[in-house]
C-alpha positions as CSV (number, residue, x, y, z in Angstrom):
1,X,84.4,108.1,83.3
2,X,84.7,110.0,86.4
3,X,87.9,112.2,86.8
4,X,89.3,110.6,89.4
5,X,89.2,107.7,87.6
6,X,91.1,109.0,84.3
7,X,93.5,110.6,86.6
8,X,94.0,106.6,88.1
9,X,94.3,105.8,83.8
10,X,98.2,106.4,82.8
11,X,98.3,106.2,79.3
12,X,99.1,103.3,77.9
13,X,101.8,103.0,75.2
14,X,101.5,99.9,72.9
15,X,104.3,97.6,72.5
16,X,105.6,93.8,72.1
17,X,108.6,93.6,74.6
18,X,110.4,90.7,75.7
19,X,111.0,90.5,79.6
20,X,111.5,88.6,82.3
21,X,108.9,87.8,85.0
22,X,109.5,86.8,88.4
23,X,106.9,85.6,90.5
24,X,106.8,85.4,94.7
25,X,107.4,81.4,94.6
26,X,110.7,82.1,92.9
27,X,109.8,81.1,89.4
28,X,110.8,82.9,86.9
29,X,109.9,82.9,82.8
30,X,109.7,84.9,79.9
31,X,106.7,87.1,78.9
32,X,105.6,89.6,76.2
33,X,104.6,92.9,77.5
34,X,101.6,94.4,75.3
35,X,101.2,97.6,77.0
36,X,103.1,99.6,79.0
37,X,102.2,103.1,81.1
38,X,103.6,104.7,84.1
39,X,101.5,102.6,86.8
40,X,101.8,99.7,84.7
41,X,101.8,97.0,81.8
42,X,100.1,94.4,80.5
43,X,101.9,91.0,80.0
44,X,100.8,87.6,78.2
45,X,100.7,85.3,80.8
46,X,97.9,83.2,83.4
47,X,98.7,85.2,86.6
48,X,96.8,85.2,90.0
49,X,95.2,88.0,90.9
50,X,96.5,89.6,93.9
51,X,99.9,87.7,93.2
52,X,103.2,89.4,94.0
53,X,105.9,89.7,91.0
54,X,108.7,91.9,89.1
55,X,109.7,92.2,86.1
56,X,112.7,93.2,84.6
57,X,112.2,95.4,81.5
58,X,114.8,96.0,78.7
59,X,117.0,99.4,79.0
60,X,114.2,99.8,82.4
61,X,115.2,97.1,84.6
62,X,113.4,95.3,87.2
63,X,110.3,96.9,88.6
64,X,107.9,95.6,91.8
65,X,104.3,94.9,90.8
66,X,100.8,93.5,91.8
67,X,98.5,91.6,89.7
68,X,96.0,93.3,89.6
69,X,93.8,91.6,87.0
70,X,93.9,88.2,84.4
71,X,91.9,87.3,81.6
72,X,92.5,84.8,78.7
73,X,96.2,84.1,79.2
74,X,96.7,87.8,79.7
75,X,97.4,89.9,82.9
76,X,97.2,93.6,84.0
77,X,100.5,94.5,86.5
78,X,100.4,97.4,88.8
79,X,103.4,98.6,89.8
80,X,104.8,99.3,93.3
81,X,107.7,100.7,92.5
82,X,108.4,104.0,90.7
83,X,109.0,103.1,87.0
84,X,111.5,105.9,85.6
85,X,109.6,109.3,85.0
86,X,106.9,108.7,87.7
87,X,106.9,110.5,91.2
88,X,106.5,108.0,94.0
């Protein structure tokens, strides 16, 4: 991998979270984060790529983020905001 590629690569923390996702047409459900890092998580859901959404995570809250890829009822988030810890 080429280092600026591993410096793109939080790492990811493992985890099975309950949180709440909104998405940019107003719906909101419940989802199960599986990952978690800096940038970003990983969620259990069928999102759109490209598709606007936040997510409020527990003792977090709600964070601004991009799909940025989906896959077999699973999603990758990116997110736009800071999440706690991260320089803008």
């Amino acid at each position: 991998m080429a280092e600026a590629d591993k410096s793109l690569r939080a790492t990811r923390h493992p985890v099975a979270l309950a949180a709440e996702l909104k998405c940019e047409d107003g719906r909101s459900r419940s989802v199960v984060v599986e990952n978690f890092s800096l940038g970003g998580c990983c969620v259990r859901d069928y999102l759109s790529v490209g598709e606007q959404v936040s997510i409020d995570l527990p003792r977090i809250g709600r964070l601004d983020a991009e799909v940025c890829w989906g896959r077999l009822g699973r999603a990758g988030l990116r997110f736009r905001s800071s999440a706690p810890g991260r320089q803008a």
